[in-house]
N, C-alpha and C positions, 0 to 999 in steps of 0.2 A: 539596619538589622538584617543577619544574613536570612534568604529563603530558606535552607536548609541547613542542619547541623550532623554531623557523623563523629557517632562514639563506637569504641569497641571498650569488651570487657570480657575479662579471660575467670572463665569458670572451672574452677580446679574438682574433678569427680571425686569422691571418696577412695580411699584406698581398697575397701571390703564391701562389697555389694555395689547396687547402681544408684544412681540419684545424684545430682551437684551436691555439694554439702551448702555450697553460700548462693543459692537462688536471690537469697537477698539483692545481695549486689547487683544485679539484671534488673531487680523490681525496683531501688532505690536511682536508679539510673534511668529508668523509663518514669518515675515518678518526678524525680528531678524535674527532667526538660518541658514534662506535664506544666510543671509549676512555672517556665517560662513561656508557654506558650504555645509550645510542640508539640504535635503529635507524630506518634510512632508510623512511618510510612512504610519502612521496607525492616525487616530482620534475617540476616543469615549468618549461618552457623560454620563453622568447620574444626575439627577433632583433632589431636596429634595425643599420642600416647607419650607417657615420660618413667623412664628407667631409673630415674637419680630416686634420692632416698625422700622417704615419705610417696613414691609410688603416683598413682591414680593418674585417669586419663585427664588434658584441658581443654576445655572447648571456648572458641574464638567465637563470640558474640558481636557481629557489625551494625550496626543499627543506624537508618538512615532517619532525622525527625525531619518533619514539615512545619511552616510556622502557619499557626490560624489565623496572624492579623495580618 
């Protein structure tokens, strides 16, 4: 069983106002690895804006887990 596990998850902003629209996805991913074992060590982020249709900025979620056993 690996010591640590590294996910990334791309959160698509809203086209109009601010806020992710699918926080979920972050939270069902961090809950996930919970349920194997993991916890959340390290999270960082990075931003790129997007022109094509439907708009809104994505942000790149990296997440490094740790295992408890």
């Amino acid at each position: 069983m690996p010591n640590y596990v590294v996910l990334q998850v791309i959160l698509k902003e809203k086209l109009l106002g601010t806020g992710s629209g699918n926080l979920t996805s972050l939270e069902k991913a961090i809950n996930d690895q919970a349920e194997k074992g993991y916890r959340l060590h390290t999270i960082t982020t990075s931003s790129s804006g997007s022109k094509g249709f439907g708009g809104g900025d994505r942000i790149q979620a990296t997440m490094v887990f740790e295992s408890l056993s």
